[in-house]
C-alpha positions as CSV (number, residue, x, y, z in Angstrom):
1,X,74.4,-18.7,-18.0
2,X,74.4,-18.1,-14.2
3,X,77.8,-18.4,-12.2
4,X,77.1,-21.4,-9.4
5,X,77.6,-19.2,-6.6
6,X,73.9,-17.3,-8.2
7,X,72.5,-20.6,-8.1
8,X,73.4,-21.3,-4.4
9,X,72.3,-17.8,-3.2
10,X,68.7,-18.0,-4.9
11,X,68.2,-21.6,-3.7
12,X,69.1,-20.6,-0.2
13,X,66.2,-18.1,-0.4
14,X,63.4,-20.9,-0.3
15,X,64.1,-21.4,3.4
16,X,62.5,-18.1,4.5
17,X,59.8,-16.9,6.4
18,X,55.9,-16.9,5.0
19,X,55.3,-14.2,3.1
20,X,58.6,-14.3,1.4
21,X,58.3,-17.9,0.7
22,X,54.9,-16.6,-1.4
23,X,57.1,-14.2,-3.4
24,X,59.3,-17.0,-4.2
25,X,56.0,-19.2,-5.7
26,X,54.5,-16.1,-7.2
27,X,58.1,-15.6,-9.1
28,X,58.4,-19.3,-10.1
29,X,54.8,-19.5,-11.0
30,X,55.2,-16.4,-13.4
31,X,58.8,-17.4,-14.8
32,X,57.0,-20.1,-17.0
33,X,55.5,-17.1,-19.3
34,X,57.1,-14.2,-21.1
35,X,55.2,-11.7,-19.2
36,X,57.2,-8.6,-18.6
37,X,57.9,-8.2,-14.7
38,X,58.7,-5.2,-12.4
39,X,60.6,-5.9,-9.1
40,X,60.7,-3.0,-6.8
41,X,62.0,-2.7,-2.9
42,X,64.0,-0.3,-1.0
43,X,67.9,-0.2,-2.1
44,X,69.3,-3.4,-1.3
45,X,66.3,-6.0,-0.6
46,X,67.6,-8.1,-3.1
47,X,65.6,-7.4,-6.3
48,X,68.2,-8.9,-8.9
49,X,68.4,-12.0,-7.0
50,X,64.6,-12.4,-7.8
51,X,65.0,-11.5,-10.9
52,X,67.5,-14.0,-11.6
53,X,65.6,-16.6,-9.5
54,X,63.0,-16.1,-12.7
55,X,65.4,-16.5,-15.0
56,X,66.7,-20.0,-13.4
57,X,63.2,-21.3,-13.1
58,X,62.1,-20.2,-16.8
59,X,62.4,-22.5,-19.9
60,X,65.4,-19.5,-20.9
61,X,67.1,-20.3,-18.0
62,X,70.2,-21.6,-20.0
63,X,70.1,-18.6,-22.0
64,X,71.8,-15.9,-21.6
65,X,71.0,-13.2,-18.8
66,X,71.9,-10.0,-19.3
67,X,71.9,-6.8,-17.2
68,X,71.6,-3.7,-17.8
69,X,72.3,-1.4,-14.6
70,X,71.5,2.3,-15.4
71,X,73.5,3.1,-12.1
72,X,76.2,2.1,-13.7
73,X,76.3,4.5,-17.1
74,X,75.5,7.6,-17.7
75,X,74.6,9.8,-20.9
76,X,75.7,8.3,-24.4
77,X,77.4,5.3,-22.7
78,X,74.2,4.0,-21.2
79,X,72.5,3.9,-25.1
80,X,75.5,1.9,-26.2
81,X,75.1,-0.6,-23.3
82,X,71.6,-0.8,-24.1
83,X,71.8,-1.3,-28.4
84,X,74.7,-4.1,-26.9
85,X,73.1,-5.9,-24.3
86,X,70.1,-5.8,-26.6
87,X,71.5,-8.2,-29.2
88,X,73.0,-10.3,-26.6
89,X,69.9,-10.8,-24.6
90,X,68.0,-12.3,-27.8
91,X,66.3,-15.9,-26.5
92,X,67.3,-15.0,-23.0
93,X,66.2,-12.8,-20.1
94,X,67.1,-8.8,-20.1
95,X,67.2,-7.6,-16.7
96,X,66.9,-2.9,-16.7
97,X,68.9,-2.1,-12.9
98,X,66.6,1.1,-11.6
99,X,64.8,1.5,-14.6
100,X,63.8,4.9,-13.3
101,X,67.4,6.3,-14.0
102,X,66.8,6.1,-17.8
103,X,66.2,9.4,-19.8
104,X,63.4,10.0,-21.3
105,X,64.7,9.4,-25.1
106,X,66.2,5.9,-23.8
107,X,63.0,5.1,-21.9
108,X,61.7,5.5,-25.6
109,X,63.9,2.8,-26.9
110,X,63.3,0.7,-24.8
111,X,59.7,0.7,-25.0
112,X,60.0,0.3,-28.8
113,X,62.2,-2.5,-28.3
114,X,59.7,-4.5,-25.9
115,X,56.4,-3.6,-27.8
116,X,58.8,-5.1,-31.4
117,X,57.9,-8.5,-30.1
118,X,61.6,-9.7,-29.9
119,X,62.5,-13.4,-28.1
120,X,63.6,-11.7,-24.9
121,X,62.1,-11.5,-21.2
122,X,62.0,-8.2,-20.2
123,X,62.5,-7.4,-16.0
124,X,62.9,-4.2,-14.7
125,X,63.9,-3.3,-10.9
126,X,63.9,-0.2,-9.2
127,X,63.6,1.2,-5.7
128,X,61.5,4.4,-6.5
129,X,58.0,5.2,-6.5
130,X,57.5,5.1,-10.5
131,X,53.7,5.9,-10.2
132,X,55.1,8.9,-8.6
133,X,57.8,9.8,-11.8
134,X,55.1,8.9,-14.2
135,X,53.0,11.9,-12.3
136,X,55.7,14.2,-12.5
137,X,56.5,13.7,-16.2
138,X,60.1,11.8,-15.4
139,X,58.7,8.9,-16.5
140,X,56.8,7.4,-19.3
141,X,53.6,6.3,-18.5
142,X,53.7,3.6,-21.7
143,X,56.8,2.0,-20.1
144,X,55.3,1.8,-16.6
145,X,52.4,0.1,-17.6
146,X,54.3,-2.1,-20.3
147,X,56.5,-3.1,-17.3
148,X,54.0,-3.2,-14.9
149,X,52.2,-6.6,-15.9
150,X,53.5,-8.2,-13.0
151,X,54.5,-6.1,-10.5
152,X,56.7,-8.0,-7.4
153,X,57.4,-6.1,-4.1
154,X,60.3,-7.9,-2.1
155,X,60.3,-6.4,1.5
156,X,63.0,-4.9,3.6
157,X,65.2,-6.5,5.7
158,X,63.9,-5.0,9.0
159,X,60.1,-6.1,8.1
160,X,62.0,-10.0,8.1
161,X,63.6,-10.1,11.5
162,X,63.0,-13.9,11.0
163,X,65.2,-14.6,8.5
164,X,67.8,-13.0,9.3
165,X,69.5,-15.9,11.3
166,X,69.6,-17.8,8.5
167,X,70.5,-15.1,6.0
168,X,73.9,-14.7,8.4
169,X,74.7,-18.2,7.9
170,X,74.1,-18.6,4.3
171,X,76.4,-15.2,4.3
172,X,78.8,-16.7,6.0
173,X,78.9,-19.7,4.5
174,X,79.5,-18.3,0.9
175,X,82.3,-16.2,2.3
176,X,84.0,-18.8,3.8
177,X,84.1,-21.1,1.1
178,X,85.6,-17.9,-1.0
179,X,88.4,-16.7,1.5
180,X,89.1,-20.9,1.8
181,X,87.7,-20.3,5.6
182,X,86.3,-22.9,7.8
183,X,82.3,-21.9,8.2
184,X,81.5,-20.1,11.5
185,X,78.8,-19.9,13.6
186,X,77.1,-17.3,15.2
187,X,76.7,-16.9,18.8
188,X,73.5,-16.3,20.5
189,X,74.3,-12.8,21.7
190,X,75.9,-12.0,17.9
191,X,72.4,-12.8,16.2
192,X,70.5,-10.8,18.7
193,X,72.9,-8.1,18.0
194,X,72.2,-8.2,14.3
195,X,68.6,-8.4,15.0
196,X,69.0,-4.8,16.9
197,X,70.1,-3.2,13.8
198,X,68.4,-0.7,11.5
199,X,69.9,-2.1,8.1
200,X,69.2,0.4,6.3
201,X,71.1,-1.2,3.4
202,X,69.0,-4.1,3.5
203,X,70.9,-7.5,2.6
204,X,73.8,-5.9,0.8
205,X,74.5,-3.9,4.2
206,X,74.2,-7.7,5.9
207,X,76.0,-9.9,3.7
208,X,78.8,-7.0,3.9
209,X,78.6,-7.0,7.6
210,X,79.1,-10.9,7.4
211,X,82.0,-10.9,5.5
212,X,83.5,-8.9,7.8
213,X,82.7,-11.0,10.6
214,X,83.9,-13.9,9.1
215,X,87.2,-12.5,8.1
216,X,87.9,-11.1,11.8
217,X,86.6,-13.9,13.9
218,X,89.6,-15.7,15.4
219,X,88.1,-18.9,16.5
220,X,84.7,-21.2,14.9
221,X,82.3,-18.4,16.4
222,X,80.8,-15.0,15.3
223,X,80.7,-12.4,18.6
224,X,79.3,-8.9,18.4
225,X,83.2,-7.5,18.7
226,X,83.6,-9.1,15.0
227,X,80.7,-7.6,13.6
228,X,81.3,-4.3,12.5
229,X,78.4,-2.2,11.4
230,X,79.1,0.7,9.0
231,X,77.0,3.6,7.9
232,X,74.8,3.2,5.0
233,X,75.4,5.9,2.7
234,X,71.1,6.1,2.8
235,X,71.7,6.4,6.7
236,X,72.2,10.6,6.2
237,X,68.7,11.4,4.2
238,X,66.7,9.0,6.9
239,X,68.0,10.5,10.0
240,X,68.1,14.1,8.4
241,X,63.6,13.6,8.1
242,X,64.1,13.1,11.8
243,X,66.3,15.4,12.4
244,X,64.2,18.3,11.0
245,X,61.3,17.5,12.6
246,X,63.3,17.7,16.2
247,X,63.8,21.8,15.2
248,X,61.6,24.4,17.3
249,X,60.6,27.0,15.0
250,X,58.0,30.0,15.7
251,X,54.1,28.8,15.8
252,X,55.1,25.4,16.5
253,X,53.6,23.6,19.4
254,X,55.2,20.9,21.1
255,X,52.7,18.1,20.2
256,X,53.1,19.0,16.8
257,X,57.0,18.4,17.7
258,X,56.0,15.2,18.8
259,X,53.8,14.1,16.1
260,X,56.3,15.1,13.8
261,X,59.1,13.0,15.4
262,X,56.4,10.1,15.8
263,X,55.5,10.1,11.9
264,X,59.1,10.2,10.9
265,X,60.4,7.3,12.9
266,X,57.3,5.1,11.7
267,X,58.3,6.2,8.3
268,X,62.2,5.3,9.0
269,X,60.9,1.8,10.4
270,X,59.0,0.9,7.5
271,X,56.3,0.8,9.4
272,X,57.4,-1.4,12.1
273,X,55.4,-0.4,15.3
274,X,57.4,-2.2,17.4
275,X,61.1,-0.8,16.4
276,X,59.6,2.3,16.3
277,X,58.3,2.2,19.7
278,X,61.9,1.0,21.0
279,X,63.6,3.4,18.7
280,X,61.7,6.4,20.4
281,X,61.7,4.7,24.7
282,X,58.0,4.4,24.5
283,X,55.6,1.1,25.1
284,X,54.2,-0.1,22.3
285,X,50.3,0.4,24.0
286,X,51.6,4.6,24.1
287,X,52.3,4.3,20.3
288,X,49.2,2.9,19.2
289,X,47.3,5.6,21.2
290,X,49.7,8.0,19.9
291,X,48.2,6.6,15.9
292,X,44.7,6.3,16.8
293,X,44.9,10.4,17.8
294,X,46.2,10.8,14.9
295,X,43.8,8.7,13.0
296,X,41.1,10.7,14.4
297,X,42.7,13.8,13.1
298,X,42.9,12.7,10.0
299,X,46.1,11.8,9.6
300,X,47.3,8.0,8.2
301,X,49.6,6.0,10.1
C-alpha cells in the first residue's frame, strides 16, 4: 500500500494546468481496466507518480505496488528482483522503471510473464525513444506493443511554466512538514526566478531545488539567494549538441553555423519557441522567419 506522503503528492497534481489536468482523467479513466500502460517523458517529469496515481484510482489500489527500477540492478541481480517482485506483485500493480534498460533475455521474461494472464497490472516507464530501440534490435518489438496499449506522455517541466508556482509550494510544503519547518512562501521575484530556469531535471531537479530553499531560508519567505540551482547531470550532453554546432570546420558556411545553433537550441527547449528565442537574444518574429526558411528548405522545425 502507498505511504501517505504518495497520496498527498498525486492529489496535489489535479490542480495543474489544462492539458495536464487531461493526463490526469485519461490515467483515472484507464485505471478502472487491466490494460497494460506505457508512461514515457524526459528524465524526471514525474512518470512514477502517474503510475502510482493509477494504481490509487484502480479497484487494486489496496494491493500491493511493486516496482521494479532496472536503473537500479544490473546483470543477474536484476532477474532476481524481477522472479521476486513478481510473486509479490500478484493482485496488485507491477510498475518496470526504464523498461528499456532490460536485456534482451529479461525482456523475454517479462513478456512471458504478461502474456501468462497472471492477476497483475503491468506499467512500464521509460524516458527513451522505444520505437527507436525496437528499430535497432535493442528492443523487443512483442514487448513494445504488449506495453504499448496505452501509451501516456507526461510533458516536461519547461513546456508547464504554469504550474510551476504551485509545484514550489506543494514542494515546500511537504518538506517542511518533514524537517518539522514552518511552510514558506515564495516571493514574487523567487518564482520568476524559477520560472527563468532550464530544468533540465524536470520536477526531481525542482522539488530538490525546493528543499534547499526551504532549509536555507531564514525568515517565512523564499528569495532567489535561497534557491540554489545545481547542474543536472543531463545538463553536459544538451549543451555539448550546442556546443558542436558552435565549431567552424572547412566547407562550412556561416548560415549553416547558424542554422545549426538554431536547431539545437529548439531541440534543447523542447520546442519552446519562446525560451528559445530568449535563450539565443533574438525576437520571437526573427525565429519564426528563421523556421519558415527552413521549412522551405525542407527541413522540420
Amino acid at each position: 500500500m502507498l505511504r501517505s506522503e504518495n497520496k498527498i503528492e498525486t492529489r496535489e497534481l489535479q490542480s495543474v494546468d489544462h492539458d495536464f489536468s487531461e493526463l490526469l482523467q485519461l490515467s483515472r479513466t484507464i485505471a478502472k481496466s487491466r490494460a497494460t500502460v506505457l508512461i514515457q517523458g524526459a528524465s524526471g517529469t514525474g512518470k512514477k507518480t502517474i503510475a502510482k496515481y493509477i494504481h490509487e484510482n484502480s479497484v487494486r489500489a489496496e494491493r500491493a505496488f511493486e516496482m521494479l527500477n532496472a536503473k537500479e540492478f544490473t546483470g543477474e541481480n536484476l532477474d532476481l528482483e524481477f522472479k521476486k517482485k513478481l510473486d509479490l506483485a500478484i493482485g496488485g500493480t507491477f510498475l518496470i522503471v526504464e523498461i528499456s534498460r532490460l536485456s534482451l533475455s529479461l525482456q523475454q521474461k517479462v513478456y512471458e510473464a504478461v502474456q501468462s494472464g497472471t492477476d497483475i497490472r503491468w506499467i512500464a516507464t521509460s524516458s527513451e525513444d522505444l520505437p527507436r530501440l525496437v528499430a535497432e534490435g535493442a528492443f523487443r518489438e512483442d514487448l513494445f506493443y504488449r506495453f504499448n496499449v496505452v501509451n501516456l506522455k507526461v510533458p516536461s517541466l519547461t513546456s508547464r511554466l504554469s504550474d510551476l508556482e504551485l509545484l514550489a509550494n506543494t514542494f515546500a510544503q511537504k518538506y517542511s512538514k518533514i524537517h518539522g519547518r514552518s511552510t514558506p512562501i515564495f516571493a514574487e521575484d523567487a518564482v520568476q526566478y524559477l520560472k527563468s530556469q532550464r530544468w533540465v531535471g524536470n520536477l526531481r531537479e525542482l522539488e530538490s531545488a525546493v528543499e534547499r530553499a526551504v532549509l536555507l531560508t531564514q525568515g517565512n519567505e523564499i528569495r532567489p539567494r535561497d534557491i540554489q540551482i545545481t547542474v543536472s547531470k543531463e545538463a553536459p550532453a544538451l549543451l555539448a549538441g550546442l556546443e558542436k554546432n558552435l565549431d567552424w570546420k572547412p566547407g562550412k558556411t556561416l548560415d549553416e553555423i547558424e542554422r545549426n545553433v538554431i536547431l539545437e537550441a529548439l531541440k534543447y527547449h523542447e520546442g519552446n519557441r519562446t525560451h528559445t528565442a530568449k535563450a539565443l537574444g533574438i525576437s520571437i518574429r526573427t525565429l519564426r522567419n528563421k523556421l519558415a526558411e527552413y521549412r522551405v528548405m525542407g527541413i522540420n522545425a
